[in-house]
C-alpha positions as CSV (number, residue, x, y, z in Angstrom):
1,X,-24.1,-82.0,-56.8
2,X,-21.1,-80.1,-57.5
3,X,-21.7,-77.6,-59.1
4,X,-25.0,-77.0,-56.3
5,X,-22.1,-76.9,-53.7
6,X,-20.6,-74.0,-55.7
7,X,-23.1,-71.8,-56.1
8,X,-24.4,-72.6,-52.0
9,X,-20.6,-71.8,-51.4
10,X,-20.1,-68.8,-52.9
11,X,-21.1,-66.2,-50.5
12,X,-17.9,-67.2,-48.5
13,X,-16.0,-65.7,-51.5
14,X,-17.9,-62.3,-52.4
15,X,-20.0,-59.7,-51.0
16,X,-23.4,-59.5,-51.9
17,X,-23.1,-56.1,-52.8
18,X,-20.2,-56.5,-55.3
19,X,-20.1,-58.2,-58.4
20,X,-17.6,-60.6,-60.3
21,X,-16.4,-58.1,-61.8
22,X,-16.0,-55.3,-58.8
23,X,-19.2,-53.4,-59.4
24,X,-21.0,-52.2,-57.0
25,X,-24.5,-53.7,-56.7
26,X,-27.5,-51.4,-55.1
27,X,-29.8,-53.3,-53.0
28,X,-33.8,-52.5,-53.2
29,X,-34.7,-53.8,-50.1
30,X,-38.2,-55.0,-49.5
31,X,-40.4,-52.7,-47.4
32,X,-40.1,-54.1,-44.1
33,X,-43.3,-54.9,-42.2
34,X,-44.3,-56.7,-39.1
35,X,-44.2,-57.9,-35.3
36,X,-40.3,-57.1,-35.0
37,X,-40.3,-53.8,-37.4
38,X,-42.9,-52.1,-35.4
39,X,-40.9,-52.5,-32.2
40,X,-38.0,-51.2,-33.8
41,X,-40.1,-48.2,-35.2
42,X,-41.0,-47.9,-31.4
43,X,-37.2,-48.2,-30.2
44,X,-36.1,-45.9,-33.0
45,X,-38.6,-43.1,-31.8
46,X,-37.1,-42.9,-28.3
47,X,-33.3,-43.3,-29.1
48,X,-33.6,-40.5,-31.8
49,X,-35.6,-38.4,-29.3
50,X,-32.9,-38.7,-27.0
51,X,-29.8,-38.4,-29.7
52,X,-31.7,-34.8,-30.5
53,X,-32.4,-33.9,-27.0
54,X,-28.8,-34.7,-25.9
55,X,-27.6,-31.0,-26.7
56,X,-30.2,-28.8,-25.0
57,X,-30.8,-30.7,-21.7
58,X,-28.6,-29.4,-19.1
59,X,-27.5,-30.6,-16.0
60,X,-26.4,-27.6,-13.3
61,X,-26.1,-25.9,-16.2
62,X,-23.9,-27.4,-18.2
63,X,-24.8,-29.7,-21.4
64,X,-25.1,-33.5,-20.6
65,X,-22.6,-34.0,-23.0
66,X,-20.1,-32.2,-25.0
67,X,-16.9,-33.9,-26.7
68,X,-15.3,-31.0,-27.4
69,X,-11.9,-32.5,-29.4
70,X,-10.7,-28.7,-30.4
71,X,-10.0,-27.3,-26.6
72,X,-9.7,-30.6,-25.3
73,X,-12.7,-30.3,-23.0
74,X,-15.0,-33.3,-22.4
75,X,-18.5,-33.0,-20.3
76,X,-20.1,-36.3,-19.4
77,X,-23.3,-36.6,-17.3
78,X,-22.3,-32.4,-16.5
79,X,-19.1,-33.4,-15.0
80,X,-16.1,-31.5,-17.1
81,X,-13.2,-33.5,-17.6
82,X,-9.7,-32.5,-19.2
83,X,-6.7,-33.7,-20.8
84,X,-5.3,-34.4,-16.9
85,X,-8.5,-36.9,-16.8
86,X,-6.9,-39.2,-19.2
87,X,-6.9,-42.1,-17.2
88,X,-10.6,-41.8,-16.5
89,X,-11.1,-41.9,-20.3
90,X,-8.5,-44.8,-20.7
91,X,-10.5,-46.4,-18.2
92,X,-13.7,-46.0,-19.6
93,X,-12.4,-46.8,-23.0
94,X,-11.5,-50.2,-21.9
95,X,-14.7,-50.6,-20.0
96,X,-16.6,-50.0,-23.3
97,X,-14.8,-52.5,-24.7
98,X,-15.1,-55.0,-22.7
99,X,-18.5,-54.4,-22.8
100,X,-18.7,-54.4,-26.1
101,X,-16.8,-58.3,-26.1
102,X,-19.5,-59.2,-23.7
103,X,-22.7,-57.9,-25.3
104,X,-21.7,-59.2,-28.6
105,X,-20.8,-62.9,-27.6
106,X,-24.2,-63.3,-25.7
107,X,-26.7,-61.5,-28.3
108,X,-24.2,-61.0,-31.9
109,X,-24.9,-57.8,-33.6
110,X,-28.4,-56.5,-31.6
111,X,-26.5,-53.2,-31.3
112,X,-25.8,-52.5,-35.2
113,X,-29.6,-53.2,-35.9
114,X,-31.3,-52.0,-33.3
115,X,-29.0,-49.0,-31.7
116,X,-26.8,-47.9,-34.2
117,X,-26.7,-44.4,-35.8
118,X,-25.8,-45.7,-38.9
119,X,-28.4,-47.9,-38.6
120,X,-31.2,-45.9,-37.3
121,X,-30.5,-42.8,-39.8
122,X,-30.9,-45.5,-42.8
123,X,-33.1,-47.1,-42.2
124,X,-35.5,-46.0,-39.9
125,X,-35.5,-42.7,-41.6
126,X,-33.8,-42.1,-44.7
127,X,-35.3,-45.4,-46.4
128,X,-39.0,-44.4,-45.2
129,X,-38.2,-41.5,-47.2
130,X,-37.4,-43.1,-49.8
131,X,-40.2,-45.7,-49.8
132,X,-42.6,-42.5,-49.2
133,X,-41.3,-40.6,-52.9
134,X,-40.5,-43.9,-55.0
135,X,-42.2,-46.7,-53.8
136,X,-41.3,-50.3,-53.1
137,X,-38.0,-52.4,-54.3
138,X,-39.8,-53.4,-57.7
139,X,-41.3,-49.8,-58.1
140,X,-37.5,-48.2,-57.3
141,X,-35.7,-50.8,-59.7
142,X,-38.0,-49.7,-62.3
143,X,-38.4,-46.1,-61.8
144,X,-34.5,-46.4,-62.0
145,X,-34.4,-48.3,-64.9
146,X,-36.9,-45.9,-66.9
147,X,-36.2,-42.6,-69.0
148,X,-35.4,-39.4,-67.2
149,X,-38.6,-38.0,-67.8
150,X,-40.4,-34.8,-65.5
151,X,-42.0,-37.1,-63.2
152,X,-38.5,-38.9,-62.8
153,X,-37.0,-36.0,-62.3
154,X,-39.3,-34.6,-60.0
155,X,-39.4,-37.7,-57.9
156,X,-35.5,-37.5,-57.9
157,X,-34.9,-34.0,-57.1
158,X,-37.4,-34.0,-53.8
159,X,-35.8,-37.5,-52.5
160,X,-32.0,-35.8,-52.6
161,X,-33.3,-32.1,-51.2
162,X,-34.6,-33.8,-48.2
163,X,-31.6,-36.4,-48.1
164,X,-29.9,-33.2,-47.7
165,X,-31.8,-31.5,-45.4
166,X,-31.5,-34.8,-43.0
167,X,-27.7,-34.6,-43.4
168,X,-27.3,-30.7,-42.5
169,X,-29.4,-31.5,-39.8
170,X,-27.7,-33.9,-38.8
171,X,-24.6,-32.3,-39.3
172,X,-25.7,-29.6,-37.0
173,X,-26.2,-31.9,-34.3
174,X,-23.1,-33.3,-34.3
175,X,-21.4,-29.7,-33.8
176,X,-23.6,-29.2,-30.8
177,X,-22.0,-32.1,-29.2
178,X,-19.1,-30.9,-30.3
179,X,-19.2,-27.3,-29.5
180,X,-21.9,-27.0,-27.8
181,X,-25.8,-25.9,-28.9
182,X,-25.1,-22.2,-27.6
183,X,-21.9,-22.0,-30.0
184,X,-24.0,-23.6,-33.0
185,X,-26.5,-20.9,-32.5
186,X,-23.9,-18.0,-32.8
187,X,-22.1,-20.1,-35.7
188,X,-25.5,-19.4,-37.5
189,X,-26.6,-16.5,-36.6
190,X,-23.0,-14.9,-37.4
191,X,-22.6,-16.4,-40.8
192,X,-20.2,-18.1,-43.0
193,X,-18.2,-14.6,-43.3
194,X,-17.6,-14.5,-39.7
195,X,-17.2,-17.9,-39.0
196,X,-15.0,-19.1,-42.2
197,X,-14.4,-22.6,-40.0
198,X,-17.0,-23.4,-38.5
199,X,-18.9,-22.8,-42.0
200,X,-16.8,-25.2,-43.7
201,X,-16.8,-28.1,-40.4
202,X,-20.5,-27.7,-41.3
203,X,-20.6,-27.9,-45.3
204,X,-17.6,-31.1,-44.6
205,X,-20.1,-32.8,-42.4
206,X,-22.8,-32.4,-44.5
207,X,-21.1,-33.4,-47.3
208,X,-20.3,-36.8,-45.3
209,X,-23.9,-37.6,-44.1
210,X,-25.5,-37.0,-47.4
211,X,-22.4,-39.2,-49.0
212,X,-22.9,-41.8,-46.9
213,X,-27.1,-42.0,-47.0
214,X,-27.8,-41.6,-50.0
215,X,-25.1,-43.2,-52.0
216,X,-22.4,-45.5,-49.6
217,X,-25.4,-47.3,-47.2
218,X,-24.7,-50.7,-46.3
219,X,-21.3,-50.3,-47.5
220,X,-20.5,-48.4,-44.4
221,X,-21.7,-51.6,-42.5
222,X,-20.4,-54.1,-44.4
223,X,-16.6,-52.7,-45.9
224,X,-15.9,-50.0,-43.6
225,X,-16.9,-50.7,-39.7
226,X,-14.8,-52.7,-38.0
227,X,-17.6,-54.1,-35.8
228,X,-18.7,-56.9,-38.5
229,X,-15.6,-58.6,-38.5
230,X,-15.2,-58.8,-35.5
231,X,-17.7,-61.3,-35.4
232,X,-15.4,-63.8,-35.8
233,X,-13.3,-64.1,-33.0
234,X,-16.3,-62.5,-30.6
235,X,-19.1,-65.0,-31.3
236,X,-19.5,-68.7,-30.7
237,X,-21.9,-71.1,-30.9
238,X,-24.1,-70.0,-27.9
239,X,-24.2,-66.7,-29.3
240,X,-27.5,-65.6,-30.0
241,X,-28.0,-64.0,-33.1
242,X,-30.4,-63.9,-36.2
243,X,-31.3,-67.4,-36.8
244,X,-32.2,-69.6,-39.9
245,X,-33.8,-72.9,-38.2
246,X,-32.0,-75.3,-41.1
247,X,-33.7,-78.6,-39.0
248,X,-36.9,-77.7,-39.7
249,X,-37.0,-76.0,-42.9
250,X,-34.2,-78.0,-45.4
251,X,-34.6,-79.8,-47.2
252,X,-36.3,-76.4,-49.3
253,X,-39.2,-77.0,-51.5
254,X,-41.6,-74.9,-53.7
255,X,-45.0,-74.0,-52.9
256,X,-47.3,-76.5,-54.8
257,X,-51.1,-75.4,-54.8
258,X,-51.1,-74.2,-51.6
259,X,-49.2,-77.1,-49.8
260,X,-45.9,-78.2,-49.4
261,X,-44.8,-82.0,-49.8
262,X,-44.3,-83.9,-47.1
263,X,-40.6,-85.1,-48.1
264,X,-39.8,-81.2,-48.0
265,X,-39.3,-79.1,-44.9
266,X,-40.8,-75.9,-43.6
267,X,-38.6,-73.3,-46.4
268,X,-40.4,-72.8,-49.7
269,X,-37.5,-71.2,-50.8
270,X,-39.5,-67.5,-51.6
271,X,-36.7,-65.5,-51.1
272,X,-38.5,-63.2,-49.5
273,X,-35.9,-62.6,-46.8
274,X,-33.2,-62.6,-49.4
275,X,-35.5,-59.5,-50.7
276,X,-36.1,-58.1,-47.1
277,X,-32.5,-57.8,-46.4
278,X,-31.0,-54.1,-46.0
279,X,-27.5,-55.4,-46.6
280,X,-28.9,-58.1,-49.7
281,X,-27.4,-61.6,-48.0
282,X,-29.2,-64.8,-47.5
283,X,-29.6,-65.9,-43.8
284,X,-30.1,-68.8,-44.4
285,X,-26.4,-69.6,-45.4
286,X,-25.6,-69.1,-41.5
287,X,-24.6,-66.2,-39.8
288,X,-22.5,-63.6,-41.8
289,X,-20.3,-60.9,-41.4
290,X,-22.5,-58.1,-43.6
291,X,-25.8,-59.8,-40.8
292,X,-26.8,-56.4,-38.8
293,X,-29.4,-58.3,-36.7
294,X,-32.5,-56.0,-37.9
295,X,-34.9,-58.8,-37.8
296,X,-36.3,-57.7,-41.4
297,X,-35.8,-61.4,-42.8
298,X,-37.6,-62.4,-39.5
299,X,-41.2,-60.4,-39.8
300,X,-40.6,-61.6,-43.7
301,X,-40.3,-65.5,-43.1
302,X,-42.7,-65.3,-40.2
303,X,-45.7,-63.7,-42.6
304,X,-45.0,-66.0,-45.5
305,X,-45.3,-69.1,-42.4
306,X,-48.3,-67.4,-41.3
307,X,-49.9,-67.7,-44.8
308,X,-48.7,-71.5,-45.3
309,X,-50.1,-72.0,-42.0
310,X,-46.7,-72.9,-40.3
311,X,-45.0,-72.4,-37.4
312,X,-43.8,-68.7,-36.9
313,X,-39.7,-68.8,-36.0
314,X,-38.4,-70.9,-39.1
315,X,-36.2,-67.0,-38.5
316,X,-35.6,-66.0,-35.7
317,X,-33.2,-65.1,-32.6
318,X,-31.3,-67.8,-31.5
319,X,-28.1,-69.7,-31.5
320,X,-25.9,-72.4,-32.9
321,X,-26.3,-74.8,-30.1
322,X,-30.0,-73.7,-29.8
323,X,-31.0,-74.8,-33.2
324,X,-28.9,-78.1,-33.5
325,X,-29.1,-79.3,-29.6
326,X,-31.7,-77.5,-28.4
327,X,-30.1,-75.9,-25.7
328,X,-30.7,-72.6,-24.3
329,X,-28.3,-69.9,-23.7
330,X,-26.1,-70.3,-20.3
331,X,-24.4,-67.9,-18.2
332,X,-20.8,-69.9,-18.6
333,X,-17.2,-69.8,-20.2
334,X,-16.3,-66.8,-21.5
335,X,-19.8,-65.1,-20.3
336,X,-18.3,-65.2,-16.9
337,X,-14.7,-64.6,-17.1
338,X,-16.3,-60.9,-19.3
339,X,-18.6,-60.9,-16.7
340,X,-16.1,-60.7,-13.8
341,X,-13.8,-58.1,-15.5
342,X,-16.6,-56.1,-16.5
343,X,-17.4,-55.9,-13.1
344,X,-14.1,-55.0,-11.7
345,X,-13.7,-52.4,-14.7
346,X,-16.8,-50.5,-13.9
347,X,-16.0,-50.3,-10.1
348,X,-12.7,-49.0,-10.6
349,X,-14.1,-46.6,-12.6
350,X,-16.9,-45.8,-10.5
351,X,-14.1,-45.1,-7.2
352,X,-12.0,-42.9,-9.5
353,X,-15.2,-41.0,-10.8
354,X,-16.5,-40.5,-7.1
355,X,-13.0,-39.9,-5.5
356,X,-12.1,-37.4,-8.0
357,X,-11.1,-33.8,-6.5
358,X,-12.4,-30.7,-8.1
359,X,-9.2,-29.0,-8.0
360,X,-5.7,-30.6,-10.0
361,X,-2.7,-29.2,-8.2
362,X,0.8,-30.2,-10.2
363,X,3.8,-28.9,-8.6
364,X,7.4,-28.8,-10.7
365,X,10.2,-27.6,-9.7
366,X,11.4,-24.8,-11.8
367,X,14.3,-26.0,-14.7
368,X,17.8,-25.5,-14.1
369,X,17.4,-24.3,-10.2
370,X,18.8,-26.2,-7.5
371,X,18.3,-24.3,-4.1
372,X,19.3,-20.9,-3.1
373,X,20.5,-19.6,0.2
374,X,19.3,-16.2,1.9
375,X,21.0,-14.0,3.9
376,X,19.0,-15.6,7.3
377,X,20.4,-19.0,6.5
378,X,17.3,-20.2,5.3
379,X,16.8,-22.4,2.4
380,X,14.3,-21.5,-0.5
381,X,13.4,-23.8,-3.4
382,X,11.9,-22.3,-7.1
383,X,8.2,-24.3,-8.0
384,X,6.0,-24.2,-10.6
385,X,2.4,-24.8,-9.5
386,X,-0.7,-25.2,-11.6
387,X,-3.5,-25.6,-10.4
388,X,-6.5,-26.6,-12.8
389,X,-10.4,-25.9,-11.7
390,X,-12.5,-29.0,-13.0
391,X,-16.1,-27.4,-11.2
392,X,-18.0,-24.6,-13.0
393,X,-17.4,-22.7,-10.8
394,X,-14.7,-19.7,-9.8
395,X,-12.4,-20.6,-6.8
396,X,-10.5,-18.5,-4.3
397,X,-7.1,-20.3,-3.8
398,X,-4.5,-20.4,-1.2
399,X,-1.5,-22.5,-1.6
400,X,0.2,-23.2,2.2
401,X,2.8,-25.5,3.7
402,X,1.6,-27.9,5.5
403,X,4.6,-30.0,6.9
404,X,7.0,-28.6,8.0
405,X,5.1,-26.3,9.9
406,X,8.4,-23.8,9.6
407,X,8.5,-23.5,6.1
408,X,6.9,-20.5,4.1
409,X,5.5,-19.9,0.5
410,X,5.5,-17.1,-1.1
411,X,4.2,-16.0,-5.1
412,X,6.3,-14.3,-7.3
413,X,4.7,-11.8,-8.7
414,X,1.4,-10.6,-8.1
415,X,-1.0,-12.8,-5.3
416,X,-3.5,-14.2,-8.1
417,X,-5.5,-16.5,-6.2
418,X,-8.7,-16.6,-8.5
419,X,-8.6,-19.9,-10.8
420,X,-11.9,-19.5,-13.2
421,X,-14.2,-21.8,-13.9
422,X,-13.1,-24.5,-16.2
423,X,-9.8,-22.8,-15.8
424,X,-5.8,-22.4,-14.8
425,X,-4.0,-20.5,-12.5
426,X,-0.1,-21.0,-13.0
427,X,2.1,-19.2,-10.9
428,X,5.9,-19.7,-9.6
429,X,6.5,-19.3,-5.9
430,X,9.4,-19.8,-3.5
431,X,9.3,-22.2,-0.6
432,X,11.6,-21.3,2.2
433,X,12.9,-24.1,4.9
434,X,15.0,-22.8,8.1
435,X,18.5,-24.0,7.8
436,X,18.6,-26.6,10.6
437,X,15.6,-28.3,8.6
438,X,17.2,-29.6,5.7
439,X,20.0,-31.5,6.7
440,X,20.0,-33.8,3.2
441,X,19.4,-33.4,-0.3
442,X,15.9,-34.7,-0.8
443,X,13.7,-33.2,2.5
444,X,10.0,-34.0,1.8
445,X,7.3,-31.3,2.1
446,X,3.6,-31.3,1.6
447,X,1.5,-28.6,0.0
448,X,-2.1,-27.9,0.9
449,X,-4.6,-26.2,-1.5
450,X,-7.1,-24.7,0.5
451,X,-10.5,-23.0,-0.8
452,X,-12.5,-20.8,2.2
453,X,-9.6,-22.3,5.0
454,X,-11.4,-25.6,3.7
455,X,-8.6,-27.9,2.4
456,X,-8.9,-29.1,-1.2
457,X,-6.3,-31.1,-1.6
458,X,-2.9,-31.8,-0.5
459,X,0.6,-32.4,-2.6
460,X,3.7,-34.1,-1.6
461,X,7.1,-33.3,-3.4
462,X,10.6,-33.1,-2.5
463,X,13.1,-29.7,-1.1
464,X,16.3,-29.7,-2.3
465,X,19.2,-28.6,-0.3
466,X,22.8,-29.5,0.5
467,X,24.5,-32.5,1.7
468,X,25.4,-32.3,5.2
C-alpha cells in the first residue's frame, strides 16, 4: 500500500518531462481528435486570422496596433500614445492583471489552451505538421528510434524547412507589430546590406521561434511561463478547470471482455489521456501546474466512454466543489471583490482614454533664471515649453496668456508654430508681467494652447518676481 502511495505521489516531486536523472523526456502526444478538438480547430482559425490581419488593417490610417519599443511609440485601436502616456499604460497594465486574477480563479488556465500563442502555434499548427510528415506518437517514437536512412532523412529535413519557414514568418509578423508592415516591406526589399539591424532582429527572432517549436515546446509552458505557477495562489476550489470525476471512476479497473466489474468504477485505467496530453501529465492526479486546459484528455476519455458505453464527462470542465459536492460555480468571495475592482479599473481607464487631449503642453522654467527686469518696469520670466502632438495630424500652434490678461509671451527665436504629426515643438519664450502685477514671489499665470483661435488646452504654472 506503501509503496502504491509512492508511485501515486510522485508527480508532486518531478516533472513529467524530466527524468530522475535530469534528462529531458520528449513527449509524443496522441493525435488529438474529437468534440472539444474540433472547436478548438474552429477557435484557432479565427484568432490566427486576426493575429495575421492585425498589421495590415488600419484604422484612419494608422495600424490597429503597433508596439513600437525602439522610438517609444505605442498605437492602440489607432490612437498613438507616447512615453508622456505612461499612466494610461500603468493603468491598463494593472487592469490586465486584474483581469487576468479574475479570469483565471473562475475558469483556471482556458487562456493557455485555448488563446495562447504559444499554444496555438504548437499545437494547432506546428504539431499538425508534424503529425502530417511522421505520423502518430507510436509512428514518431519509432521513426525516431530507427536508422538514419533516406527516407528518415527525407522525412526529417522537410519537417525542420517548414518549421523554419513557420518561424520566419512568424518572425516577420512580430516586426510588423513592431515596426510597422510598411517598414517590414522596405526592410525586405532593401536587404540585409542596407538594413544590417533589422536583418539580424529578424535572423534573432527566427532563431527563437524555430528554438522554441521544434525543440523547447512544453517546456516553455511548463519551466519557463510564469502563468502555471501561478495557479496556486489564483485558483480555489470553485475554480473551474479540467476535471478528472474521481467519484465516479475510482476505484480504476481493467477492461475485462468488453465489461467492467461492478466493484470497479467508471476508469479502465487506458491511459489514453496520459497519451493525449501535450505536456505528458496524468489528470487524473488532480489539477497540476504543467495542466494547459486543452481538453485533449477530455475528447480522449469521452471516446473510450463512448465505446464502453458510459457516460461521457468522467473528464471534463469542472471544479473541486463541483465534483465532490455537487455544487455549481457561484458569483461570490473573491469573484466579487475582482469583480468590483475590475470594474472600477476599467472605468478609470475608460475617463482617462476619453478625456485625453490631443495636444501635451509641459511648461519649465528655464535652469538657473530667476526673473529679469526691463527697462519699462516690467517683469519677464524664461520658460521652456514643449508641446507634444499625439493626433496624426500637423497643427498650427499658438501659445497665449490667458490670465492675467496684461501679461505677454513672446518666442525666442524664430515663431515656429507647426508641431508635426506624431511630433514636438520645443521652444523657449519670455513671459512679461507689468510691474504693479507681481507684488510676491510666486504670482500664478495660466497658458492657453490654442489651434485655429480654438483652445486646446490650458496650463497653470507660477511667475517669479520679487518680494515686496
Amino acid at each position: 500500500m506503501n509503496e502504491l502511495y509512492e508511485y501515486d505521489q510522485e508527480y508532486r516531486d518531478s516533472l513529467a518531462t524530466v527524468d530522475a536523472e535530469g534528462n529531458r523526456v520528449w513527449v509524443y502526444p496522441k493525435k488529438p481528435s474529437g468534440r472539444l478538438h474540433n472547436l478548438r480547430i474552429v477557435v484557432t482559425v479565427i484568432l490566427l486570422a486576426l493575429l495575421f490581419s492585425g498589421p495590415f488593417i488600419k484604422v484612419d490610417g494608422q495600424p490597429l496596433f503597433l508596439f513600437n519599443i525602439f522610438q517609444r511609440k505605442f498605437i492602440l485601436f489607432g490612437q498613438v500614445f507616447w512615453p508622456q502616456d505612461f499612466i494610461l499604460l500603468g493603468l491598463g497594465m494593472i487592469t490586465f492583471f486584474v483581469f487576468v486574477i479574475l479570469f483565471t480563479s473562475a475558469f483556471g488556465r482556458l487562456w493557455c489552451g485555448w488563446a495562447c500563442p504559444q499554444t496555438l502555434f504548437m499545437e494547432m499548427v506546428f504539431r499538425k505538421i508534424e503529425y502530417l510528415i511522421e505520423g502518430d506518437a507510436n509512428q514518431q517514437r519509432k521513426l525516431n528510434a530507427a536508422p538514419w536512412t533516406s527516407g528518415k532523412i527525407a522525412k526529417k529535413a522537410l519537417k525542420q524547412l517548414i518549421f523554419l519557414l513557420i518561424s520566419l514568418i512568424i518572425a516577420h509578423l512580430l516586426m510588423a507589430y513592431l515596426i510597422g508592415v510598411e517598414q517590414v516591406k522596405a526592410l525586405i526589399l532593401a536587404g540585409p546590406s542596407e538594413e544590417i539591424a533589422g536583418f539580424f532582429g529578424l535572423l534573432i527572432f527566427t532563431g527563437i521561434f524555430y528554438g522554441v517549436f521544434a525543440y523547447f515546446r512544453e517546456q516553455a509552458c511548463t519551466v519557463v511561463c510564469p502563468y502555471g505557477r501561478l495557479q496556486g495562489v489564483l485558483l480555489n476550489k470553485d475554480s473551474i478547470v479540467v476535471a478528472y470525476d474521481w467519484l465516479r471512476g475510482e476505484p480504476r479497473g481493467k477492461l475485462q471482455k468488453g465489461k467492467v466489474a461492478e466493484d470497479k468504477g467508471d476508469c479502465i485505467d487506458c491511459k489514453l489521456c496520459v497519451h493525449a496530453c501535450p505536456t505528458g501529465i496524468d489528470i487524473r492526479n488532480g489539477t497540476q501546474l504543467e495542466c494547459v486546459n486543452c481538453t485533449a484528455c477530455i475528447d480522449a476519455c469521452d471516446q473510450v466512454m463512448t465505446k464502453i458505453h458510459k457516460p461521457t464527462g468522467l473528464i471534463r470542465f469542472g471544479s473541486y466543489n463541483g465534483i465532490k459536492e455537487g455544487k455549481q460555480l457561484k458569483f461570490r468571495g473573491r469573484l466579487v471583490g475582482y469583480t468590483v475592482v475590475l470594474t472600477a479599473l476599467i472605468g478609470l481607464l475608460t475617463y482617462l482614454l476619453v478625456s485625453r487631449a490631443d495636444v501635451e503642453t509641459t511648461v519649465l522654467r528655464v535652469p538657473g533664471q530667476l526673473f529679469q527686469k526691463t527697462p519699462e518696469g516690467n517683469i519677464s520670466n524664461l520658460y521652456n515649453i514643449q508641446v507634444i502632438n499625439k493626433t496624426f495630424d500637423d497643427i498650427e500652434l499658438q501659445i497665449k496668456v490667458l490670465e492675467p490678461a496684461e501679461a505677454t509671451i513672446s518666442r525666442v527665436g524664430e515663431p515656429a508654430t507647426l508641431v508635426p504629426a506624431n511630433g514636438m515643438m520645443e521652444g523657449v519664450y519670455f513671459v512679461e508681467l507689468p510691474g504693479s502685477l507681481v507684488n510676491k514671489t510666486k504670482t500664478p499665470i495660466k497658458l492657453g494652447v490654442f489651434s485655429q483661435d480654438q483652445l486646446l488646452e490650458d496650463i497653470k504654472t507660477n511667475f517669479l518676481g520679487p518680494a515686496k
